[in-house]
KEDRENNU-111016 format. One record per residue (C-alpha): residue number from 1; x, z, y. Coordinates in Angstrom, 3 decimals, always signed. Each point is the difference from the previous one (the first is absolute). Example, Ala and Ser with C-alpha at 12.3 -4.5 7.8 and 13.67 -1.06 7.14 Angstrom:
// residues 2
@num=1 c1=+12.300 c3=+7.800 c2=-4.500
@num=2 c1=+1.370 c3=-0.660 c2=+3.440
***
This chain:
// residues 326
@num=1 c1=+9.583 c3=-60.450 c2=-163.223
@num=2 c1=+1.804 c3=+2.616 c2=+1.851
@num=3 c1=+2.513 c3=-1.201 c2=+2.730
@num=4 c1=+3.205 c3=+1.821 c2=+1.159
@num=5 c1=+0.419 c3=+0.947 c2=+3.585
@num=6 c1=+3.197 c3=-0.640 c2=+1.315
@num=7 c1=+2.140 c3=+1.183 c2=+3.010
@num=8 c1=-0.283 c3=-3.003 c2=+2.519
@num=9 c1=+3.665 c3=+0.698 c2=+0.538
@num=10 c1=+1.057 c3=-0.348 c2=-3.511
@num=11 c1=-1.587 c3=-3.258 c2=-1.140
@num=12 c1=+0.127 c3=-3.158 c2=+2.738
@num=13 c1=-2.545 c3=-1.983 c2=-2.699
@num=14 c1=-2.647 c3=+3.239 c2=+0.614
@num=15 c1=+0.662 c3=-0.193 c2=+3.685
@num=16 c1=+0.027 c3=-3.909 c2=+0.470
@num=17 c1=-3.200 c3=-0.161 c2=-1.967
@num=18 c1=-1.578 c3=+3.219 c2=+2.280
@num=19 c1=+0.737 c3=-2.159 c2=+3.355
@num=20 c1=-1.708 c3=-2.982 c2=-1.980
@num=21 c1=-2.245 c3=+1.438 c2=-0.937
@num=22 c1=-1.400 c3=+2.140 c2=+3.192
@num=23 c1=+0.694 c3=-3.202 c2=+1.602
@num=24 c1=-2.375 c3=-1.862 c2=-1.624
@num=25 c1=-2.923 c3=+2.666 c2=+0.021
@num=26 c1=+0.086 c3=-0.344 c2=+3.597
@num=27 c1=-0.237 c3=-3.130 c2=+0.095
@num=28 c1=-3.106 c3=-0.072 c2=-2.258
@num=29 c1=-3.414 c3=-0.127 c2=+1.331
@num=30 c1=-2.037 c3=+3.089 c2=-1.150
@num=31 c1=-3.151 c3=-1.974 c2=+0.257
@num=32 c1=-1.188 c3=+2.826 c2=+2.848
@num=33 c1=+0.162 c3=-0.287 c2=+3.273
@num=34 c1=+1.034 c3=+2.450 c2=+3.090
@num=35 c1=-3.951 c3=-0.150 c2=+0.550
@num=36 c1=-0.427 c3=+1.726 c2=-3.462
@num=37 c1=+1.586 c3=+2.942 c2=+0.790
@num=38 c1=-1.260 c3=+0.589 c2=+3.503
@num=39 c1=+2.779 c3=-1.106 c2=+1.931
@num=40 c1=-0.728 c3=-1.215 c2=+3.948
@num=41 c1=+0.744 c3=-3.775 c2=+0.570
@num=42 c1=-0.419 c3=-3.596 c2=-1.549
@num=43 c1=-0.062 c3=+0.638 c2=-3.765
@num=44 c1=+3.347 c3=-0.999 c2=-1.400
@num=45 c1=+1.060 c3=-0.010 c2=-3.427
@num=46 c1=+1.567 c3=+3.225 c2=-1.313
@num=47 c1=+2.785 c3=-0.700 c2=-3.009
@num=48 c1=+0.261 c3=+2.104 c2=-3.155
@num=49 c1=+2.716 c3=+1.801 c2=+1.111
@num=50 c1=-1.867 c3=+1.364 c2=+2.899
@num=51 c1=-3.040 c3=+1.243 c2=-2.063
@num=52 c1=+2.509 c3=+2.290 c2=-0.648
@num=53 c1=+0.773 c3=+0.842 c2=+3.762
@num=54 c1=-3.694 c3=+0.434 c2=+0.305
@num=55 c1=-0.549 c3=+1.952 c2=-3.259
@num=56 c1=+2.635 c3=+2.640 c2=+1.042
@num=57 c1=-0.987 c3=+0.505 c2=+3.719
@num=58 c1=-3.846 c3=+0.241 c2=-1.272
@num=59 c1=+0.972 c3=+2.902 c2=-2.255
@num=60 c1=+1.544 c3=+1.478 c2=+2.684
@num=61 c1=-2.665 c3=+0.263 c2=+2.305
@num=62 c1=-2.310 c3=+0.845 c2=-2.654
@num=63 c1=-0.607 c3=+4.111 c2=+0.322
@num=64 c1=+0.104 c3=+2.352 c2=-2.973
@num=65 c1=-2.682 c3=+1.813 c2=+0.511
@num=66 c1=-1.219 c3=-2.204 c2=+2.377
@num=67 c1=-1.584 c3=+1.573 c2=+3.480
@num=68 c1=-1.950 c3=+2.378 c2=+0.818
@num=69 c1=+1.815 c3=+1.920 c2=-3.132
@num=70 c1=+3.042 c3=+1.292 c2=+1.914
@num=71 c1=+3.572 c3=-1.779 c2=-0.791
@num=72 c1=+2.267 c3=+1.510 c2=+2.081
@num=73 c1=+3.410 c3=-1.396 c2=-1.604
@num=74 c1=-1.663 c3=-3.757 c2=+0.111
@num=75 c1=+0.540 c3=-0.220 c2=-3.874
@num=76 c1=-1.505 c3=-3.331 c2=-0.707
@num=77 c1=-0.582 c3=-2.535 c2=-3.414
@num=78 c1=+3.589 c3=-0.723 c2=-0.556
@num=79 c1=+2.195 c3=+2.375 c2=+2.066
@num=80 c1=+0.935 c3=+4.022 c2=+1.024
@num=81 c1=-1.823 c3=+0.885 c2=-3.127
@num=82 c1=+0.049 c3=-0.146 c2=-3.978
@num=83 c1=-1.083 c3=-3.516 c2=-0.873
@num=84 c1=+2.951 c3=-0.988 c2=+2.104
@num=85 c1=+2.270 c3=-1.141 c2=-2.992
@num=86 c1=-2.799 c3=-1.294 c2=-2.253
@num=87 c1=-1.516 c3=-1.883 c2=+2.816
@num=88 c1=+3.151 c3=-1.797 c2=+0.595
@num=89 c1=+0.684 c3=-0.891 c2=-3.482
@num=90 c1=-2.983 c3=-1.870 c2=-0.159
@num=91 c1=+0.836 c3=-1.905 c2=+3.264
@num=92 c1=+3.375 c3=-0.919 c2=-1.943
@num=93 c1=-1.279 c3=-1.092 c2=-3.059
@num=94 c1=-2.373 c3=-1.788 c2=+1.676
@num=95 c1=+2.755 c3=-2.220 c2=+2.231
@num=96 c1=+2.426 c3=+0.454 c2=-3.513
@num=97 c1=-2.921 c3=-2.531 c2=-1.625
@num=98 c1=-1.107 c3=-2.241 c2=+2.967
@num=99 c1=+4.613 c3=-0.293 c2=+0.386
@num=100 c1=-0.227 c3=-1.026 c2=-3.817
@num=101 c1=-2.917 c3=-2.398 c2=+0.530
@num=102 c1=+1.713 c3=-1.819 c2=+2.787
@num=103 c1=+3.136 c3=-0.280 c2=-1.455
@num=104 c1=-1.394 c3=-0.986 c2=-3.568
@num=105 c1=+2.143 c3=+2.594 c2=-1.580
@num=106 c1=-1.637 c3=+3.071 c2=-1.715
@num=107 c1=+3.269 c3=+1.655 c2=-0.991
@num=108 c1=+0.815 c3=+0.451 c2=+3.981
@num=109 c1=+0.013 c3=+4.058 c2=+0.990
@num=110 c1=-0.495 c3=+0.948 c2=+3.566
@num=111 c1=+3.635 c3=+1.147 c2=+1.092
@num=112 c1=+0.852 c3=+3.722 c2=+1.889
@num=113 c1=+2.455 c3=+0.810 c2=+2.500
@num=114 c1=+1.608 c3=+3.003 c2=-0.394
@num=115 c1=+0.236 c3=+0.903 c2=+3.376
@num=116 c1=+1.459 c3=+3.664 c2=-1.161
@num=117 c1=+3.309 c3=-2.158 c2=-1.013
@num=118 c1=-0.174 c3=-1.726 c2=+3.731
@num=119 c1=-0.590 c3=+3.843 c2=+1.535
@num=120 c1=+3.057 c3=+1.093 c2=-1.708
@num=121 c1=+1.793 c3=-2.366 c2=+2.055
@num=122 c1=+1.479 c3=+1.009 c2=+3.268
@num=123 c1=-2.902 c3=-0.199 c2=+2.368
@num=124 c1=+1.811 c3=-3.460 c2=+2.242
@num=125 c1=+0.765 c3=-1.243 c2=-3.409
@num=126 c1=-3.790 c3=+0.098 c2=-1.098
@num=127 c1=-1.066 c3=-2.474 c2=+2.571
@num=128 c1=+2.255 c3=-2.452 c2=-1.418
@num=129 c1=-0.325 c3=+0.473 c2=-3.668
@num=130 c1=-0.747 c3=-2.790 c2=-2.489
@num=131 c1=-4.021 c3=+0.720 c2=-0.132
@num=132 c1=+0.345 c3=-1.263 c2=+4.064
@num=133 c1=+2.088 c3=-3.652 c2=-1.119
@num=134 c1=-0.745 c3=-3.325 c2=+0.561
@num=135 c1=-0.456 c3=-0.468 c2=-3.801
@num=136 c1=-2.593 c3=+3.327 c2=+0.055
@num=137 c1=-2.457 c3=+0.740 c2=+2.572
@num=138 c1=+2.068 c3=-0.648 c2=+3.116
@num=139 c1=+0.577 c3=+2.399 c2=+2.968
@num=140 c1=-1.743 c3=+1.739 c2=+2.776
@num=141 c1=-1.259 c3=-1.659 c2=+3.018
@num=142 c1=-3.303 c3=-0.705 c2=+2.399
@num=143 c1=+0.029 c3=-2.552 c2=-1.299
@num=144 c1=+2.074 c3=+0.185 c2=-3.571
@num=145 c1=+2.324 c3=-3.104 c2=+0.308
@num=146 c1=+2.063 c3=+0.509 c2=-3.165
@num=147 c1=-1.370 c3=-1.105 c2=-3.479
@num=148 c1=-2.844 c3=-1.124 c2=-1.869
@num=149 c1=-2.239 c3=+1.352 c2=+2.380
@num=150 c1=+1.499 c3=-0.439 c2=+3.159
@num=151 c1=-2.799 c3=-1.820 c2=+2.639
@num=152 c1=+0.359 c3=-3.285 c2=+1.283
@num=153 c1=-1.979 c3=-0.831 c2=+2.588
@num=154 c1=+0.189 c3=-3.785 c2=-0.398
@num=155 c1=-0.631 c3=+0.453 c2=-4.003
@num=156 c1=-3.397 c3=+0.670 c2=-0.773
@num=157 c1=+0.674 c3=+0.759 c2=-3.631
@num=158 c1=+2.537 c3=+2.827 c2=+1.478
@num=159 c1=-1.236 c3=+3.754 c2=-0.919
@num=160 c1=-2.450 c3=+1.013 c2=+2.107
@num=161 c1=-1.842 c3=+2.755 c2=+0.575
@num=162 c1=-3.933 c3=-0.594 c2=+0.374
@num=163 c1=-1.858 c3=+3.248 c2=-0.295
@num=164 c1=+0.886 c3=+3.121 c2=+1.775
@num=165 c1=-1.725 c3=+3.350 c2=+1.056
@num=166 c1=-0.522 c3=+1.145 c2=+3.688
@num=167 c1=+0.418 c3=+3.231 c2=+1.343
@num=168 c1=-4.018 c3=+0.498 c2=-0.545
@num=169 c1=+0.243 c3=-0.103 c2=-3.821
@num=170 c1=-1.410 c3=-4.201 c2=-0.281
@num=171 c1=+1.387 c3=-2.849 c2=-0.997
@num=172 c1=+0.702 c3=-2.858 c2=+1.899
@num=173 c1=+1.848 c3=-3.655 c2=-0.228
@num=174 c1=+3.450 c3=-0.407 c2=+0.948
@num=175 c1=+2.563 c3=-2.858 c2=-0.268
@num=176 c1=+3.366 c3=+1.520 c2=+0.093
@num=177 c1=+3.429 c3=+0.917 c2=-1.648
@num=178 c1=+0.732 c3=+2.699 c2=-2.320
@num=179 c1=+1.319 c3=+2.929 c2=+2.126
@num=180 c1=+2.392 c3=+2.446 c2=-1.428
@num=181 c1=+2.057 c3=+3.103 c2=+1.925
@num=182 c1=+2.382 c3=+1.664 c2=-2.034
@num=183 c1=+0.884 c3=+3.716 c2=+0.263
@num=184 c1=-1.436 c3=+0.105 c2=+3.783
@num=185 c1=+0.707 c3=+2.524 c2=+2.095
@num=186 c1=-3.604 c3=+0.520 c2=+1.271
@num=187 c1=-1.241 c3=+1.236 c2=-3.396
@num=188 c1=+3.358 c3=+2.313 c2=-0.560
@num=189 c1=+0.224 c3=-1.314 c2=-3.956
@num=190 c1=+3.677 c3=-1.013 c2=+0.296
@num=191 c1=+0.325 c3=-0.684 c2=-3.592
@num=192 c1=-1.936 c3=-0.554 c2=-3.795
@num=193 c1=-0.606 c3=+2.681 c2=-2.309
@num=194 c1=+2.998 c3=+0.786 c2=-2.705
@num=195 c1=+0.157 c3=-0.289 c2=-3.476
@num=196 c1=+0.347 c3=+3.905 c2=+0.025
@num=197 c1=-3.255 c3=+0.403 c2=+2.107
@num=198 c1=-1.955 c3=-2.380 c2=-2.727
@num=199 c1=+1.055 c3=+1.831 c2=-2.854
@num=200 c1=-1.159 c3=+3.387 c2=+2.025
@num=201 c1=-3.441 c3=-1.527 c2=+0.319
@num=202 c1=-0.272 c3=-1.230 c2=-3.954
@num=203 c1=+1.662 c3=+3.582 c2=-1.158
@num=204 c1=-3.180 c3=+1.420 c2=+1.588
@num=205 c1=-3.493 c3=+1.756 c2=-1.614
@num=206 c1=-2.906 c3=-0.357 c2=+0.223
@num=207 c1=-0.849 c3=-3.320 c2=+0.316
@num=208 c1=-1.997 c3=+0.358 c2=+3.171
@num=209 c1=-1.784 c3=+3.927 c2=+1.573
@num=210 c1=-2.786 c3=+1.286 c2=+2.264
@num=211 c1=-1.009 c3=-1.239 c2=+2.418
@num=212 c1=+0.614 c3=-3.366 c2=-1.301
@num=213 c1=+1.595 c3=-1.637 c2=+3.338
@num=214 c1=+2.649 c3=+0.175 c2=+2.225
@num=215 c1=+0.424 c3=+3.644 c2=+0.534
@num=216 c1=+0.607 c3=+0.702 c2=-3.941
@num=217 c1=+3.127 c3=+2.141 c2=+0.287
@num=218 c1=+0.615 c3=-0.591 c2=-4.193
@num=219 c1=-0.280 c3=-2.824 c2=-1.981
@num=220 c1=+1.533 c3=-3.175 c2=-0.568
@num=221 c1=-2.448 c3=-2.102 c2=+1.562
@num=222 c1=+0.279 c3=+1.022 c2=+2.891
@num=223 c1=+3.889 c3=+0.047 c2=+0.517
@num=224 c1=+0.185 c3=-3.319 c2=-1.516
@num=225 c1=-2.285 c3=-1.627 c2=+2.573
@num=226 c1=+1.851 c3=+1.485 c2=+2.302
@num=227 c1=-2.239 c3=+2.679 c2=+2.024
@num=228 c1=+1.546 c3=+2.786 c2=-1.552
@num=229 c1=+3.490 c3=+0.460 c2=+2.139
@num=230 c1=+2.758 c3=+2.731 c2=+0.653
@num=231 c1=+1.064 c3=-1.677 c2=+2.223
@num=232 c1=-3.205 c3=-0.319 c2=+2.540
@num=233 c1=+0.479 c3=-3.889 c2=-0.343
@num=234 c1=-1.618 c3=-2.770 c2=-2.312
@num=235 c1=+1.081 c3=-0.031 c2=-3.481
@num=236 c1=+0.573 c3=-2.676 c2=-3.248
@num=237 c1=-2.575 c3=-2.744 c2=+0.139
@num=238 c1=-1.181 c3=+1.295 c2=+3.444
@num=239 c1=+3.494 c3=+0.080 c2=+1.613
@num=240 c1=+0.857 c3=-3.703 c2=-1.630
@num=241 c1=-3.128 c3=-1.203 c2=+1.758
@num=242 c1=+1.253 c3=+1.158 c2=+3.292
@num=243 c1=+3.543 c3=+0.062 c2=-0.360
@num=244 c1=-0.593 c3=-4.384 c2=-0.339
@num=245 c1=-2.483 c3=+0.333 c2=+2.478
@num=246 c1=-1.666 c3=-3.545 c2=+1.721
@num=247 c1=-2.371 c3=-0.743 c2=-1.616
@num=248 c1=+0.301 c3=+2.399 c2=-2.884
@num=249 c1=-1.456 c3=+3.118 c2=+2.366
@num=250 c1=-3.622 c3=-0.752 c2=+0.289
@num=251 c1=-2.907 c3=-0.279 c2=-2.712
@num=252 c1=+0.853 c3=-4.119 c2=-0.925
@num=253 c1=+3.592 c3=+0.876 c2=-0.590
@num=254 c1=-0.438 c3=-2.537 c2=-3.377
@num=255 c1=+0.895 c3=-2.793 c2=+3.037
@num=256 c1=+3.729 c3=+0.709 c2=-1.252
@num=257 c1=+0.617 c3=-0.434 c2=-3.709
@num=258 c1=+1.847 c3=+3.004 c2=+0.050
@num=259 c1=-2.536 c3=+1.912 c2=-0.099
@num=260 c1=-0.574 c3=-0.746 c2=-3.710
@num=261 c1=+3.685 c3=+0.479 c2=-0.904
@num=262 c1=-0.869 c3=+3.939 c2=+1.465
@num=263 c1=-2.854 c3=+0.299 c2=-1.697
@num=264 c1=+1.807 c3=-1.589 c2=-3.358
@num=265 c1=+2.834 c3=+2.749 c2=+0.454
@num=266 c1=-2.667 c3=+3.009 c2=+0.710
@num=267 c1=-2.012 c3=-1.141 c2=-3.083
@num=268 c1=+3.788 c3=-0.031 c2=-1.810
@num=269 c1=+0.138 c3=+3.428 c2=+0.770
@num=270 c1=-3.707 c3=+1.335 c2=-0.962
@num=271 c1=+0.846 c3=-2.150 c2=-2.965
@num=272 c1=+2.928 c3=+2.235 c2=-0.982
@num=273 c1=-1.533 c3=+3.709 c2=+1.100
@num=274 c1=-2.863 c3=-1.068 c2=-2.479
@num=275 c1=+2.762 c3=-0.340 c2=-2.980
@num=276 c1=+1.307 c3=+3.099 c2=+1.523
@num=277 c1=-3.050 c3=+2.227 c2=-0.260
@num=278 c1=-2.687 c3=-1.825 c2=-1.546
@num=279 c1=-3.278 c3=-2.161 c2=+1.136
@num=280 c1=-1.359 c3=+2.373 c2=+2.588
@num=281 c1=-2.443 c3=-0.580 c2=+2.831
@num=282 c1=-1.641 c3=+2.630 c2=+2.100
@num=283 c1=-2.573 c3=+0.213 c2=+1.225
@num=284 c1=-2.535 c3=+0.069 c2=-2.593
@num=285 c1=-3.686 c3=-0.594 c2=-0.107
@num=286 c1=-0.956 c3=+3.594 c2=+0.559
@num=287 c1=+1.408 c3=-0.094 c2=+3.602
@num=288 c1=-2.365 c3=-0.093 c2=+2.639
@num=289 c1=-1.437 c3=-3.297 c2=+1.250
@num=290 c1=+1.685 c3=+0.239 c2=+3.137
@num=291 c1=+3.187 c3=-1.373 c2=-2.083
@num=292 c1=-2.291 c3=-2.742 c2=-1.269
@num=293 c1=+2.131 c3=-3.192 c2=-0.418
@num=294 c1=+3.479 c3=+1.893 c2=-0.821
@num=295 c1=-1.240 c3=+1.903 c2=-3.148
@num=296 c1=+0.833 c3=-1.614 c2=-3.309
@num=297 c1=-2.996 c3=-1.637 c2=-0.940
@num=298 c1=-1.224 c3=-1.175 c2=+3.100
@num=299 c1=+0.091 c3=-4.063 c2=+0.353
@num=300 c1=+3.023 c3=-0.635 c2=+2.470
@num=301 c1=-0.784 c3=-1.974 c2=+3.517
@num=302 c1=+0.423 c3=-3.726 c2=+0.050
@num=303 c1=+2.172 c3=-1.950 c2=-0.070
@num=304 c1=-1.452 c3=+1.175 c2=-4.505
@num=305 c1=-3.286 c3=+0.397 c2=+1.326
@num=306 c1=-1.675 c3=+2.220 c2=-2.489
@num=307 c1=+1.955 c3=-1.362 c2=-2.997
@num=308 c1=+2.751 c3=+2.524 c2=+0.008
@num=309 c1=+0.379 c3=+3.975 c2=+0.014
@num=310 c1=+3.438 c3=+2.109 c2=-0.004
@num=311 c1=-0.555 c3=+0.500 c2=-3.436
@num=312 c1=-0.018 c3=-3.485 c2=-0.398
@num=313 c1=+3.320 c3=-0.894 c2=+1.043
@num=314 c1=+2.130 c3=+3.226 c2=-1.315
@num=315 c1=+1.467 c3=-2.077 c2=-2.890
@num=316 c1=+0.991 c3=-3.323 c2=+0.938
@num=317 c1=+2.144 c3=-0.807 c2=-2.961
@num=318 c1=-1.876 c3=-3.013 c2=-0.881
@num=319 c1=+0.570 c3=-1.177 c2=+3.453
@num=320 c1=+3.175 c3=+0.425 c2=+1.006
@num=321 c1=+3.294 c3=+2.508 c2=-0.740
@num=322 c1=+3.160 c3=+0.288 c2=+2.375
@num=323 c1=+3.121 c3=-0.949 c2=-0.643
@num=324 c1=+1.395 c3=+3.506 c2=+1.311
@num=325 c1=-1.493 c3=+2.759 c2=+0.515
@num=326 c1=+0.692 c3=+2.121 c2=+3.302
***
């Protein structure tokens, strides 16, 4: 049965459930261990909701090529390449049906922010919108206080955050409070992207061009993940990511739920340049092997294993729709 993903803003059933629901996946035991996955210390039980945490920073550290083959623009399993919207689809689909599970509802659809609605607010006015509320996914903070996933230090059952990655590229054990930084001034992103500035990214052709990574000067892709900038500063997804900043900077930035609500609204928009201009993935299988892993028919990094390819997920009408389209 196909589900219908809702703005978060929109619907307080389809947000109430999505705290619930991420709520209890982290407080689920995975069955694995830190130990399992490599990380230094007593083993310690890692929760569903962190496979994910783990899942995304793995892909990121995972080369494509891998070395010796040169890689100069670090594009990687999931990110600063083509597979970067398939690759998160499958990561959402996969939390969409582990959120159903958990809340024994198979009608639930994984909501979106539109964060292009928020951007077209003025930029002081953006820090306090109604994504940031009490009700939502509270404020900013080291720790966040505010909301369902403010810390408590005296409340285990408070959200924590247990896996992180150093500055060397590992992962390592933590025990700490979600950290969020809106808009700060050491990164220079004073505000979100604009409703204007997504539209610009879905009006664009070809889906994605030579050389396939960051420095593609065409293509949606590209703009759309946010490399691709006039104005020399991170765009779309890229610019959400830092313009929240905390804990939503480095390669676990699934720690804050937000990060799906991002990756909801970017699929929102793929979703809607694909009714636009067709099913269209480049590259293709006759590209050169260095692009192995980003072509269409090439299996897509875990967290799918080898059970998807782009192709694969293109059409996910059977899956899921959008209430609106961007």
């Amino acid at each position: 049965m196909a589900v219908t993903r809702k703005n978060i803003l929109n619907d307080s059933s389809v947000r109430d459930k999505f705290i619930q629901g991420v709520k209890l996946l982290k407080a689920e035991d995975s069955g694995k261990t830190t130990a399992d996955f490599g990380i230094a210390g007593d083993p310690t039980p890692v929760s569903t909701y962190d496979l994910f945490v783990i899942w995304h920073h793995r892909a990121m550290m995972q080369l494509t090529p891998a070395p010796p083959r040169p890689n100069p623009t670090g594009r990687n399993a999931a990110h600063r390449g083509s597979v970067f919207l398939p690759w998160h689809r499958v990561m959402l689909l996969m939390l969409e049906r582990n959120l159903q599970r958990v809340l024994n509802d198979d009608s639930f659809g994984l909501p979106y922010w539109d964060w292009g609605a928020t951007g077209d607010l003025d930029p002081d006015q953006q820090k306090q919108a109604a994504i940031w509320g009490a009700d939502c996914l509270g404020g900013d903070g080291n720790p966040v206080q505010s909301g369902p996933f403010a810390f408590n230090p005296d409340d285990p059952a408070s959200w924590r955050v247990r896996v992180e990655g150093n500055s060397a590229g590992e992962l390592v054990g933590t025990d700490r409070g979600l950290w969020r930084v809106f808009a700060s001034s050491d990164d220079g992103v004073p505000d979100l992207p604009t409703t204007q500035q997504a539209t610009d990214a879905v009006g664009l052709t070809p889906y994605d061009v030579a050389q396939w990574d960051v420095a593609s000067s065409d293509g949606m892709r590209n703009l759309l993940e946010g490399w691709r900038s006039p104005r020399s500063e991170p765009e779309h997804h890229n610019r959400v990511h830092v313009w929240v900043g905390g804990d939503m900077w480095p390669s676990t930035s699934p720690n804050d739920p937000v990060f799906y609500l991002n990756h909801c609204n970017v699929d929102r928009l793929w979703e809607t340049w694909m009714q636009q201009n067709g099913r269209q993935y480049l590259p293709d299988m006759t590209a050169s092997d260095d692009l192995m892993g980003h072509r269409i028919d090439d299996p897509l990094a875990s967290p799918p294993g080898a059970s998807a390819t782009p192709r694969e997920v293109l059409d996910i009408s059977e899956n899921y729709t959008y209430d609106v389209l961007g």
